[in-house]
PDB file of the backbone (N, CA, C, O) and the ligand in Angstrom, with CONECT records:
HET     ZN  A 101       1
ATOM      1  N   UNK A   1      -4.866  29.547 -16.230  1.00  0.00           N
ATOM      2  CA  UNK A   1      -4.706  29.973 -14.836  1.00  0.00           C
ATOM      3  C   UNK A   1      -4.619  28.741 -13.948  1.00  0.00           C
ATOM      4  O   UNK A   1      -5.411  27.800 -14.012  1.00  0.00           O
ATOM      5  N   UNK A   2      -3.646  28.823 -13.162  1.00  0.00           N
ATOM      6  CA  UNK A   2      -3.435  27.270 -12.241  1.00  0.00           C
ATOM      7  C   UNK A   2      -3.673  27.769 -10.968  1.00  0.00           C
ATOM      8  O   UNK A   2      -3.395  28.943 -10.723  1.00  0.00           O
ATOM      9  N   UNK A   3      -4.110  27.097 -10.193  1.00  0.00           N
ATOM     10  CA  UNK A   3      -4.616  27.420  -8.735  1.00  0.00           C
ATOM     11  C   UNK A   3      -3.511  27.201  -7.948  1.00  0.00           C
ATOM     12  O   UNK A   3      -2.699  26.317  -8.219  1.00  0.00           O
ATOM     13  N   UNK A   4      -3.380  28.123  -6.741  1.00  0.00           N
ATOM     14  CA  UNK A   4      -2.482  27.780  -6.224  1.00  0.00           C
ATOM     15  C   UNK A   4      -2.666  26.576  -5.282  1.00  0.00           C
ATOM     16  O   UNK A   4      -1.785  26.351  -4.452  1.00  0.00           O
ATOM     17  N   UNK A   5      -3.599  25.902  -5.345  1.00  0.00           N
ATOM     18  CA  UNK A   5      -3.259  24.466  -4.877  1.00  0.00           C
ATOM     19  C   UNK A   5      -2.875  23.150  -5.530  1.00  0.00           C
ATOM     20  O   UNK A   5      -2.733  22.064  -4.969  1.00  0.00           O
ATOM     21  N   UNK A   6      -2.721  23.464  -6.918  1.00  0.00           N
ATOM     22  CA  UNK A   6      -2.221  23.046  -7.967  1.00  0.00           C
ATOM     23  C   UNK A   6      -3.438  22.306  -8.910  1.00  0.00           C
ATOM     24  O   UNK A   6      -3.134  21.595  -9.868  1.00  0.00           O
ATOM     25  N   UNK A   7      -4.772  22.549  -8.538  1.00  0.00           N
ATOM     26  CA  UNK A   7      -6.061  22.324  -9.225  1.00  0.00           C
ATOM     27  C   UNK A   7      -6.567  23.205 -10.275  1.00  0.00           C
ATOM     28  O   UNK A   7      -6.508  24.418 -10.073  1.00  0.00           O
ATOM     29  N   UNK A   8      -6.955  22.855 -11.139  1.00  0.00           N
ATOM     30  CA  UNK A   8      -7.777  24.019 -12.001  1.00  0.00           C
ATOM     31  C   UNK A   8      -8.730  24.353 -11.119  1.00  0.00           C
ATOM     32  O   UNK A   8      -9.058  23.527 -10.267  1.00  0.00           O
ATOM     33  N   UNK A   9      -9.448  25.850 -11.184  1.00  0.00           N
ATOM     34  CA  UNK A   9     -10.360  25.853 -10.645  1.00  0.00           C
ATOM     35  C   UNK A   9     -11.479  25.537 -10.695  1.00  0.00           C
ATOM     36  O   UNK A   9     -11.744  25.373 -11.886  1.00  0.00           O
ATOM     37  N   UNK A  10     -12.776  25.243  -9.772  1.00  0.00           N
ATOM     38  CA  UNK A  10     -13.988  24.711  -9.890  1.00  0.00           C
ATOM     39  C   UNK A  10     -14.543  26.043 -11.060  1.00  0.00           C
ATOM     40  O   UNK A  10     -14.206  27.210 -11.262  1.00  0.00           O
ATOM     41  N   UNK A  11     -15.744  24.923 -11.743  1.00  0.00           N
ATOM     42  CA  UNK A  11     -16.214  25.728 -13.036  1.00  0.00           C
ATOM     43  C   UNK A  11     -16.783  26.623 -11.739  1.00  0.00           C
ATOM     44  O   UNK A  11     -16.707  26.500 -10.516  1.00  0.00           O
ATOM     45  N   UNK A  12     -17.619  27.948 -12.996  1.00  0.00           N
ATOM     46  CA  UNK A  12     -18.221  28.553 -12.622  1.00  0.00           C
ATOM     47  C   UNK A  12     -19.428  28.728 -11.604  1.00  0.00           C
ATOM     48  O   UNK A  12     -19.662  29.660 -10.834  1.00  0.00           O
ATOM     49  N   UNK A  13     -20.036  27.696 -11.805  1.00  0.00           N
ATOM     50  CA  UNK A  13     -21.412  27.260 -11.359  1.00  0.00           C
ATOM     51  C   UNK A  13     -21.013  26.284  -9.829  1.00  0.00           C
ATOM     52  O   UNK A  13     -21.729  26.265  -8.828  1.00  0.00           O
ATOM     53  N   UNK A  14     -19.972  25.685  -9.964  1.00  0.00           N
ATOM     54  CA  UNK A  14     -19.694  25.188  -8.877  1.00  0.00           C
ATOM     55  C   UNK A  14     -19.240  26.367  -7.872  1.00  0.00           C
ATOM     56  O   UNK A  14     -19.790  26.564  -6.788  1.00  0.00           O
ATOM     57  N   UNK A  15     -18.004  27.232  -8.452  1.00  0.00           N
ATOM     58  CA  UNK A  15     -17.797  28.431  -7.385  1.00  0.00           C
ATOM     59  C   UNK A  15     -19.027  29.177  -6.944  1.00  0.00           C
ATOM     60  O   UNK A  15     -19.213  29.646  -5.822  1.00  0.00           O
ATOM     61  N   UNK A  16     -19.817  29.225  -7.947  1.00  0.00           N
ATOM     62  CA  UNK A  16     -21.157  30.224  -7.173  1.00  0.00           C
ATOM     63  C   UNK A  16     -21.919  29.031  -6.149  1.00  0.00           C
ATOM     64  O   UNK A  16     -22.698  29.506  -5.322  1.00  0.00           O
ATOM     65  N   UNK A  17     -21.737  27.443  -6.149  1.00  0.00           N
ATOM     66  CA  UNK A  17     -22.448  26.953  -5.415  1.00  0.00           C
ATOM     67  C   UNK A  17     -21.843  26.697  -3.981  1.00  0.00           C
ATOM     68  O   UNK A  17     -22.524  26.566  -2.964  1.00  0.00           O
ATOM     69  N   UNK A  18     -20.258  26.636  -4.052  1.00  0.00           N
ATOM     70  CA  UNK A  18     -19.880  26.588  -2.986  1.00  0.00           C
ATOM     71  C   UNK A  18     -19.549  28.119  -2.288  1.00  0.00           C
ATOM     72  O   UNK A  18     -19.776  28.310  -1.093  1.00  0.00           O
ATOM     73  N   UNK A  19     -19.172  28.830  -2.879  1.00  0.00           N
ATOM     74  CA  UNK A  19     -18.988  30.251  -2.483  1.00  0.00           C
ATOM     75  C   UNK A  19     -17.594  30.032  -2.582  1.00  0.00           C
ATOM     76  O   UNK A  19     -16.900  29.016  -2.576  1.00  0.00           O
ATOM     77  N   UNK A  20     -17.297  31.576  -2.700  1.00  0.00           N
ATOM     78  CA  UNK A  20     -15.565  31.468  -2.993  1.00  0.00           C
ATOM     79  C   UNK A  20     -14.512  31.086  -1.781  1.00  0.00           C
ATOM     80  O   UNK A  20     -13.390  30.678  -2.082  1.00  0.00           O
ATOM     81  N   UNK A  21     -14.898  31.228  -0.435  1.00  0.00           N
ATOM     82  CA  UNK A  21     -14.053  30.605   0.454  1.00  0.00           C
ATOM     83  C   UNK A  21     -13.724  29.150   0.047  1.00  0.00           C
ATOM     84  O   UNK A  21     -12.555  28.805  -0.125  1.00  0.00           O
ATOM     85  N   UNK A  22     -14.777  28.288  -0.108  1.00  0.00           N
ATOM     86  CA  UNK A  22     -15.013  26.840   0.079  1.00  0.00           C
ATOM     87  C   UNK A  22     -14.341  26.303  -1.481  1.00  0.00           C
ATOM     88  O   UNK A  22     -13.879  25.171  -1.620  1.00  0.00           O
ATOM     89  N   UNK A  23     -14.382  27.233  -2.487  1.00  0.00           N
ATOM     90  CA  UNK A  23     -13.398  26.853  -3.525  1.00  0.00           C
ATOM     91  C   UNK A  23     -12.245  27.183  -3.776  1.00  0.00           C
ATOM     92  O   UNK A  23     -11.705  27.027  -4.872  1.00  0.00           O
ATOM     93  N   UNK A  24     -11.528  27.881  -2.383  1.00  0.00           N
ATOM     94  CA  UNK A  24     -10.499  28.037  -2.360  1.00  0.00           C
ATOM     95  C   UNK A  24      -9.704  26.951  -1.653  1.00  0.00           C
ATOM     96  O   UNK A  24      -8.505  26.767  -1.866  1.00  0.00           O
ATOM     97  N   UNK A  25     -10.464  26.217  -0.769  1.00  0.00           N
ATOM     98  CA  UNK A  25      -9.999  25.074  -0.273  1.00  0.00           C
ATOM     99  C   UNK A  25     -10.116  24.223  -0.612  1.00  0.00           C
ATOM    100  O   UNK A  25      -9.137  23.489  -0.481  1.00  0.00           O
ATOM    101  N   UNK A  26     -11.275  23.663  -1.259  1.00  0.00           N
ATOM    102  CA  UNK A  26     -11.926  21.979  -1.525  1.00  0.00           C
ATOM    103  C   UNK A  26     -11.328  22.039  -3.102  1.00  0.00           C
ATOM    104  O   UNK A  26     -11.704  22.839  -3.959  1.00  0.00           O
ATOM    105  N   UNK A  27     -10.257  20.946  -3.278  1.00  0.00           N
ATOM    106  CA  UNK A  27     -10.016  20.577  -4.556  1.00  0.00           C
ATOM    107  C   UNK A  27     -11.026  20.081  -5.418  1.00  0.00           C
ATOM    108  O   UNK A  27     -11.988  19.457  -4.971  1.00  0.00           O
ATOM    109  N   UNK A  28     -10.877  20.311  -6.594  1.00  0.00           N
ATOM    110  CA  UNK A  28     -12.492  18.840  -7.156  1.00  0.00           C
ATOM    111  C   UNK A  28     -11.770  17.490  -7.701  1.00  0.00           C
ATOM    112  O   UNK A  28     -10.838  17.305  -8.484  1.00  0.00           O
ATOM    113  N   UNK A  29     -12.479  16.762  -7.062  1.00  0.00           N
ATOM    114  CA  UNK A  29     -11.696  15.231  -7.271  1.00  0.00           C
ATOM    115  C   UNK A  29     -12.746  14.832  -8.546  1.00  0.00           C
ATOM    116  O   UNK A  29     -13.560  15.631  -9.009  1.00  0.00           O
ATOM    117  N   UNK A  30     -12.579  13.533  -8.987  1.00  0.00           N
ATOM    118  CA  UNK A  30     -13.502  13.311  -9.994  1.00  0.00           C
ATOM    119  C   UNK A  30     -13.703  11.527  -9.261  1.00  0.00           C
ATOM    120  O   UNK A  30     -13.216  10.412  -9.446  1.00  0.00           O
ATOM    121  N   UNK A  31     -14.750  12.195  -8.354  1.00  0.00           N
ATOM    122  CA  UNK A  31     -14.854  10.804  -7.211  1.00  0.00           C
ATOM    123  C   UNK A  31     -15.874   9.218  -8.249  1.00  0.00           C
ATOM    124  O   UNK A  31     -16.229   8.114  -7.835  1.00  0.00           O
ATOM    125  N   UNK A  32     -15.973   9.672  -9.209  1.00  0.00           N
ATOM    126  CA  UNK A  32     -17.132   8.445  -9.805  1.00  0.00           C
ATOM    127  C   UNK A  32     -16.290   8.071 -10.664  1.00  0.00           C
ATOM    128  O   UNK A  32     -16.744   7.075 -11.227  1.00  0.00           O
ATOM    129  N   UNK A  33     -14.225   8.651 -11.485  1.00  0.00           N
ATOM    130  CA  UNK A  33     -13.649   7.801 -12.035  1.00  0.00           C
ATOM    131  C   UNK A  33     -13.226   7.255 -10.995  1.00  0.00           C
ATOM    132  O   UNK A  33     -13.646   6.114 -11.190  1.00  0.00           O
ATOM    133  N   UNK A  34     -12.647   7.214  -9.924  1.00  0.00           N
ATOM    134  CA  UNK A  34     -11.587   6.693  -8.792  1.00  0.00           C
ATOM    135  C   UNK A  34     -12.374   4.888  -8.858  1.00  0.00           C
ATOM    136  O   UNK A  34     -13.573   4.680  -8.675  1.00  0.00           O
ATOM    137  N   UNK A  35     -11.841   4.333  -9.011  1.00  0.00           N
ATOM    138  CA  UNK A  35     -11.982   2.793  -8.520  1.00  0.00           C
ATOM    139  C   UNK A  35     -11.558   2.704  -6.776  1.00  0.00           C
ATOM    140  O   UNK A  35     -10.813   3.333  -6.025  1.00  0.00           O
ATOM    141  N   UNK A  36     -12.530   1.505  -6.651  1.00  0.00           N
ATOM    142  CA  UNK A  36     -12.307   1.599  -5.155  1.00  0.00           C
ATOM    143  C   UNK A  36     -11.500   0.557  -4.471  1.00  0.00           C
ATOM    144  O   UNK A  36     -11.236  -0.553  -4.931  1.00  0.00           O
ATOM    145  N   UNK A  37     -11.226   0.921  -3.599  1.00  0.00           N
ATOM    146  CA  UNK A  37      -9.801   0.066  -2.751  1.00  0.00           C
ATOM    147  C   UNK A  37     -10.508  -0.906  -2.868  1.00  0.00           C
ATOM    148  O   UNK A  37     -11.737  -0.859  -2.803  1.00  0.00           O
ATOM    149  N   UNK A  38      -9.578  -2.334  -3.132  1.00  0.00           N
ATOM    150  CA  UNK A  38     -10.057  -3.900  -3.038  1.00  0.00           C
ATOM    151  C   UNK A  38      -9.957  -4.088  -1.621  1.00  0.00           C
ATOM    152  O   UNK A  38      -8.894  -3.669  -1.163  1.00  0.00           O
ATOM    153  N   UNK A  39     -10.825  -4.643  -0.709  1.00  0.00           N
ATOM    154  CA  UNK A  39     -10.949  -4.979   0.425  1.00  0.00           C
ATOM    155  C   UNK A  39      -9.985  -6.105   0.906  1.00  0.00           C
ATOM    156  O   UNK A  39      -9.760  -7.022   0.116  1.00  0.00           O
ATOM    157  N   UNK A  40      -9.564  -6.113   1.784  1.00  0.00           N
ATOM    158  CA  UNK A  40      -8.297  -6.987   2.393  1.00  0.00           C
ATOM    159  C   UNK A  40      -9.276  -8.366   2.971  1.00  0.00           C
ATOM    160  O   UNK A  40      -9.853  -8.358   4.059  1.00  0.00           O
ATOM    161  N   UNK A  41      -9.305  -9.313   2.161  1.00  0.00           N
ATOM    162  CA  UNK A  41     -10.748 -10.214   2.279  1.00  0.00           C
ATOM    163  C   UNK A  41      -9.427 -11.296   3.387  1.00  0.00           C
ATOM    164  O   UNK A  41      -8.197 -11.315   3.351  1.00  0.00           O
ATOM    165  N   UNK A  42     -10.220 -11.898   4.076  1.00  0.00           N
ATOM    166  CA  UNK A  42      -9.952 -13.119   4.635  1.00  0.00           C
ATOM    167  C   UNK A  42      -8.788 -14.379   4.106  1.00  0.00           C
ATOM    168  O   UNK A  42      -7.900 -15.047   4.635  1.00  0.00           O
ATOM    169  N   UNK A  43      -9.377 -14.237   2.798  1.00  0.00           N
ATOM    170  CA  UNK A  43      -8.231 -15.136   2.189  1.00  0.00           C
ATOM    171  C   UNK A  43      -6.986 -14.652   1.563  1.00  0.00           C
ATOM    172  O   UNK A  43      -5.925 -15.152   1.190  1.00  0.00           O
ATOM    173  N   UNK A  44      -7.505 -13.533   1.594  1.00  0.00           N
ATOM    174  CA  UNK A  44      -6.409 -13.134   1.320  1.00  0.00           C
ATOM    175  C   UNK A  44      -5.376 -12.570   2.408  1.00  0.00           C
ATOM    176  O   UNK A  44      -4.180 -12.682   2.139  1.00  0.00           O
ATOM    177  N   UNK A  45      -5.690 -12.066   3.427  1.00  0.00           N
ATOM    178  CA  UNK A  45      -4.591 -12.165   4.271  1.00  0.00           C
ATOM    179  C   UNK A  45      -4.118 -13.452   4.775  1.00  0.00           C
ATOM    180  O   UNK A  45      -2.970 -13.335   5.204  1.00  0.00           O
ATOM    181  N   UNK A  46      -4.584 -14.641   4.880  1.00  0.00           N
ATOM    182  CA  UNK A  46      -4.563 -15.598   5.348  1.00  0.00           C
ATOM    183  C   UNK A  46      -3.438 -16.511   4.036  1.00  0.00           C
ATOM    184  O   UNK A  46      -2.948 -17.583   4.391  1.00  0.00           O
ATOM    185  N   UNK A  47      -3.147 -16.006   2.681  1.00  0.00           N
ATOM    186  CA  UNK A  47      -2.134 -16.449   1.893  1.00  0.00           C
ATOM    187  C   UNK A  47      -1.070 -15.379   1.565  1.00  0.00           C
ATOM    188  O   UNK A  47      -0.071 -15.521   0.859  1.00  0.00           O
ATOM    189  N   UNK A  48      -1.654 -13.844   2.482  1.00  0.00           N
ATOM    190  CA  UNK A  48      -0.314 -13.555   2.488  1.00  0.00           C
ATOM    191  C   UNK A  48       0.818 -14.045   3.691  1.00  0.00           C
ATOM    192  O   UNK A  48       2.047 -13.973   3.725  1.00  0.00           O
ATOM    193  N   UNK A  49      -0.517 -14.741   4.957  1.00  0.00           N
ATOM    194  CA  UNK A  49       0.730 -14.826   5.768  1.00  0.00           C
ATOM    195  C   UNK A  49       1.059 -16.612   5.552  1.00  0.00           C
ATOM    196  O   UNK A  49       1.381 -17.416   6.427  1.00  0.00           O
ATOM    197  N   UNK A  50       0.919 -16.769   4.587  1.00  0.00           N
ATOM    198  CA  UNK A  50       1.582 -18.164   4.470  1.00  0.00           C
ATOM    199  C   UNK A  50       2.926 -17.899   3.890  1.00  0.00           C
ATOM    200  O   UNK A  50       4.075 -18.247   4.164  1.00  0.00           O
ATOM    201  N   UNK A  51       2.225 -16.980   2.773  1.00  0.00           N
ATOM    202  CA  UNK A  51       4.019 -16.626   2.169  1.00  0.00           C
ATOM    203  C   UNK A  51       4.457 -15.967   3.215  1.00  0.00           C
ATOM    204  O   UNK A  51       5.379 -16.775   3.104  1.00  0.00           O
ATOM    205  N   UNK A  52       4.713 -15.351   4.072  1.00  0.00           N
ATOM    206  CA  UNK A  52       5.626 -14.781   5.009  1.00  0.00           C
ATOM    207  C   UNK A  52       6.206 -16.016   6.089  1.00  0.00           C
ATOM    208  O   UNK A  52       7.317 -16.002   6.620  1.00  0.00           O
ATOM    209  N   UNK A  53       5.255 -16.974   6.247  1.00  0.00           N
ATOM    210  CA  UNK A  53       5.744 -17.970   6.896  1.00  0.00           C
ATOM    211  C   UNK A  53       6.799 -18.919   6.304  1.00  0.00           C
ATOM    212  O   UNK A  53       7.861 -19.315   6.784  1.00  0.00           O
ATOM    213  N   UNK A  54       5.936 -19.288   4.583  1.00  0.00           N
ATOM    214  CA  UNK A  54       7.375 -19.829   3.947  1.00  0.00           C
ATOM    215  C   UNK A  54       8.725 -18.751   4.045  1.00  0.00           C
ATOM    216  O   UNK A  54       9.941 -18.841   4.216  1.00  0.00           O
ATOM    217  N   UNK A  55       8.274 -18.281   3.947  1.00  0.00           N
ATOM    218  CA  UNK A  55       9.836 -17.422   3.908  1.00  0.00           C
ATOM    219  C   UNK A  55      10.653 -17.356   5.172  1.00  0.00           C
ATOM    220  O   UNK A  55      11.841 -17.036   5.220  1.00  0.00           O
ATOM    221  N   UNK A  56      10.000 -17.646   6.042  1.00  0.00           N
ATOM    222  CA  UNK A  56      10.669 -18.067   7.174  1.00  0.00           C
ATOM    223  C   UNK A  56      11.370 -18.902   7.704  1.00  0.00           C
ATOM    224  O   UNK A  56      12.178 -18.802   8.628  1.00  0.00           O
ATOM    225  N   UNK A  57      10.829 -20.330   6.687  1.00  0.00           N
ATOM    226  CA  UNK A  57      11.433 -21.339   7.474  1.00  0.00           C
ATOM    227  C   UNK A  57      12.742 -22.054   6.787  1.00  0.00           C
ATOM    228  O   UNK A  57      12.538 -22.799   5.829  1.00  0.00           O
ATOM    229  N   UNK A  58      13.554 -21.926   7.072  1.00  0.00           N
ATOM    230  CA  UNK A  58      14.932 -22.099   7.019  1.00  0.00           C
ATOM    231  C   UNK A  58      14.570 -23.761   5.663  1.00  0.00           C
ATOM    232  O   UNK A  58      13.591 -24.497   5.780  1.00  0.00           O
ATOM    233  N   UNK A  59      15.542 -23.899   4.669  1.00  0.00           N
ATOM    234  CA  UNK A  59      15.329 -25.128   3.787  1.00  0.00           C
ATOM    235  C   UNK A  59      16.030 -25.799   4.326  1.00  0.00           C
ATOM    236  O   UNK A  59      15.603 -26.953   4.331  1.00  0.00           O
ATOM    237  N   UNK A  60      17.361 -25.628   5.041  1.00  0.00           N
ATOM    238  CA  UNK A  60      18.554 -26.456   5.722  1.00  0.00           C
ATOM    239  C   UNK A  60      17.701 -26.869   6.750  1.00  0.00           C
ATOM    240  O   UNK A  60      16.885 -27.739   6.446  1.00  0.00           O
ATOM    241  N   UNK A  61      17.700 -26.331   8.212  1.00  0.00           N
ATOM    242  CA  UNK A  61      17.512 -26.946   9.414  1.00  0.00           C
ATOM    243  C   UNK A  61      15.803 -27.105   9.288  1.00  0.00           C
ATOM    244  O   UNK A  61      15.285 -27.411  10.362  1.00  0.00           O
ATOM    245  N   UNK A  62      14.940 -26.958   8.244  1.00  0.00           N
ATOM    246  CA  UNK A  62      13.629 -26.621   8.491  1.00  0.00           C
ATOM    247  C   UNK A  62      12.829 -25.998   9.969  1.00  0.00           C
ATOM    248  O   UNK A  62      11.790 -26.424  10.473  1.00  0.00           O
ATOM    249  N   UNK A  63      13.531 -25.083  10.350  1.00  0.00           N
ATOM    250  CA  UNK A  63      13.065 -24.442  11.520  1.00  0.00           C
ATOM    251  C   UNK A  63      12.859 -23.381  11.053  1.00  0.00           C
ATOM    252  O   UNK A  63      13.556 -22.845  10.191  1.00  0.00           O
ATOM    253  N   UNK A  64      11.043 -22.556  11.979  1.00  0.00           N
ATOM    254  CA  UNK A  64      11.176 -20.985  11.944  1.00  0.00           C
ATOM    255  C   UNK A  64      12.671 -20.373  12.015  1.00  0.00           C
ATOM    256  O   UNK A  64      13.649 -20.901  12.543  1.00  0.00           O
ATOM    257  N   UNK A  65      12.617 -19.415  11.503  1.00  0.00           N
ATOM    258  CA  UNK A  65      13.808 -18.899  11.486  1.00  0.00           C
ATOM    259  C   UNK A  65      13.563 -17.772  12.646  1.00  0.00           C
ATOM    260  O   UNK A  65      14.454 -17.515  13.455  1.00  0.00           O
ATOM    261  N   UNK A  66      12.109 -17.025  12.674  1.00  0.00           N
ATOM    262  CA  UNK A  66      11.577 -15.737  13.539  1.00  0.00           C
ATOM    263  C   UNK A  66      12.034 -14.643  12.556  1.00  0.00           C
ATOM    264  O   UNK A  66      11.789 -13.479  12.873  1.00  0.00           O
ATOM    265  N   UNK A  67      12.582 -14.856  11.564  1.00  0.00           N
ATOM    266  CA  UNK A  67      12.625 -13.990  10.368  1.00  0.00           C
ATOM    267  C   UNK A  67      12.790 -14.379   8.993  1.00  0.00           C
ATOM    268  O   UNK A  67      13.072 -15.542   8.707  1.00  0.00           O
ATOM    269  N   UNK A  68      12.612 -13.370   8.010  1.00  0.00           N
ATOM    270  CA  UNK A  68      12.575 -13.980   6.866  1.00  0.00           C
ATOM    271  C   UNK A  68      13.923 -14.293   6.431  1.00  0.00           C
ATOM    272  O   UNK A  68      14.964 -13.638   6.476  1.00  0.00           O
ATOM    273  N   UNK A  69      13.577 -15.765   5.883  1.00  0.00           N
ATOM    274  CA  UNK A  69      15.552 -16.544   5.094  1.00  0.00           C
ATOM    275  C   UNK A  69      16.307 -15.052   4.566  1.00  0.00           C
ATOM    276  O   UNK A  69      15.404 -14.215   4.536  1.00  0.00           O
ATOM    277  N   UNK A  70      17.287 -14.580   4.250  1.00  0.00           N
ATOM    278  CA  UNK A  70      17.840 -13.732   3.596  1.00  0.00           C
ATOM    279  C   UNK A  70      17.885 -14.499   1.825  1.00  0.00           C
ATOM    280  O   UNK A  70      18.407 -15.612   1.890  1.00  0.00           O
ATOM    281  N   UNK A  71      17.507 -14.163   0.534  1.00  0.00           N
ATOM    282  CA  UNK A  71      17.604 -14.523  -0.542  1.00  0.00           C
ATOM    283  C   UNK A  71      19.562 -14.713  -0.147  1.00  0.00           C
ATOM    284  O   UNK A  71      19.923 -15.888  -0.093  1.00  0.00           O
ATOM    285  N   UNK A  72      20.381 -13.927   0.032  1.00  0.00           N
ATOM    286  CA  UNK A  72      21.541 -14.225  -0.231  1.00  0.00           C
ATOM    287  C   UNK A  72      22.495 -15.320   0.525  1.00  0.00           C
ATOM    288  O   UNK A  72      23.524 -15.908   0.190  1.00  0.00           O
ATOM    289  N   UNK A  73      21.798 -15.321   1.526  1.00  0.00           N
ATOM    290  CA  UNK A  73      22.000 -16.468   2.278  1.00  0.00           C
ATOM    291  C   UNK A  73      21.161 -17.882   1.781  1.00  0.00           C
ATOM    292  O   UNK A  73      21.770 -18.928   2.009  1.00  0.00           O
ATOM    293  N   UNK A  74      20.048 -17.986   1.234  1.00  0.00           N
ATOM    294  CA  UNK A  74      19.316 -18.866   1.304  1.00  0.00           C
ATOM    295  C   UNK A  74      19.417 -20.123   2.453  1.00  0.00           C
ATOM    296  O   UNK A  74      19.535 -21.280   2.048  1.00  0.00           O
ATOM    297  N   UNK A  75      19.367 -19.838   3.825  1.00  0.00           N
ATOM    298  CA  UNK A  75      19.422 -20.329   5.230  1.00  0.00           C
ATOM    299  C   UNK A  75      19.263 -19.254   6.059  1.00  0.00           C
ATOM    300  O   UNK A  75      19.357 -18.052   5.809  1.00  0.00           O
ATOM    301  N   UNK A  76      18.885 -20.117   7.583  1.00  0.00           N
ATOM    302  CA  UNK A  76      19.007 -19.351   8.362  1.00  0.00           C
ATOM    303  C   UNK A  76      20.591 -18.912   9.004  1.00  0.00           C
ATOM    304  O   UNK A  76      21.538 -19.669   8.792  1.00  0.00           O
ATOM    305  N   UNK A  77      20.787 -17.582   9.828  1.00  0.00           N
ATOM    306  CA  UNK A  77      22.208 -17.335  10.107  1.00  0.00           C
ATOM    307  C   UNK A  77      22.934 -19.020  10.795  1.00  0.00           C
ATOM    308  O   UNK A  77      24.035 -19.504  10.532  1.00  0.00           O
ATOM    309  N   UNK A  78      22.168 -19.413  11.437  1.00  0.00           N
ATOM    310  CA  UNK A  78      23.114 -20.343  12.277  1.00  0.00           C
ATOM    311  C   UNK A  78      23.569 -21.449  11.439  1.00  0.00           C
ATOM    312  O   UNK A  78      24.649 -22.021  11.580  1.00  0.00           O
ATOM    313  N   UNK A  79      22.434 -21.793  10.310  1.00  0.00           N
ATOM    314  CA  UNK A  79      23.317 -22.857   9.425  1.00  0.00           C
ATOM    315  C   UNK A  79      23.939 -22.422   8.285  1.00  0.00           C
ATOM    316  O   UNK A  79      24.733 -23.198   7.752  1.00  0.00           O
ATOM    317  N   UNK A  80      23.652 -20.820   7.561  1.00  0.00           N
ATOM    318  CA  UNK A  80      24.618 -20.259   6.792  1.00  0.00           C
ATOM    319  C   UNK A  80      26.183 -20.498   7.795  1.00  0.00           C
ATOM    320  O   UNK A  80      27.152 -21.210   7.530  1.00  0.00           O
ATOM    321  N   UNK A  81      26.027 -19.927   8.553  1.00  0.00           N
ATOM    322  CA  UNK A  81      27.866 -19.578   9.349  1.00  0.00           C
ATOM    323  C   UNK A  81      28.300 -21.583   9.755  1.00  0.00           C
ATOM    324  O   UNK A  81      29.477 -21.890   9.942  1.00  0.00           O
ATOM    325  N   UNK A  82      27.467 -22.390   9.805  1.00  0.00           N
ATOM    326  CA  UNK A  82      27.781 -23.649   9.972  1.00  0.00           C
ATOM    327  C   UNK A  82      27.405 -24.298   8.800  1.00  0.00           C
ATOM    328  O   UNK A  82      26.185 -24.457   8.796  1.00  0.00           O
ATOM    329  N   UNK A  83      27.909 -24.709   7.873  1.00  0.00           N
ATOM    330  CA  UNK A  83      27.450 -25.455   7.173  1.00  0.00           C
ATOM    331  C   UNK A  83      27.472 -27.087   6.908  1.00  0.00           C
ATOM    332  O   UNK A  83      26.803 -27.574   5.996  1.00  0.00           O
TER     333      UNK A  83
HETATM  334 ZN    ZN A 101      18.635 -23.195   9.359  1.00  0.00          ZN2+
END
């Protein structure tokens, strides 16, 4: 039997504990396998925005570009179209 919220349903003992409204809504997760989100630590945002900065800065004119180099261009537009 598949639930129509696409969960098996809560065992027995759980439906009698929540009552049948509340197991018609509350899916059961299995919250103690789930691993938990890695925290966005300091250093680490701080080397993602380095790589976003390298990627910015043009290898030709070495200037910000204010966006990232295009891989197919490898330059920024003004010294791709001037070379
Ligand atoms: Zn450039």
């Amino acid at each position: 039997m598949v639930h129509r919220l696409g969960h098996r349903p809560l065992p027995r003992a759980a439906r009698h504990h929540f009552g049948r409204r509340m197991s018609a809504t509350l899916p059961v997760y299995p919250w103690r396998l789930a691993k938990p989100v890695r925290p966005m630590t300091p250093g680490r945002s701080r080397a993602l925005a380095a790589a976003l900065r390298a990627r910015r800065i043009c290898p030709q004119c070495r200037r910000d570009a204010g966006y990232c180099i295009p891989r197919s261009l490898g330059a920024c537009v003004p010294c791709a179209d001037n070379p």
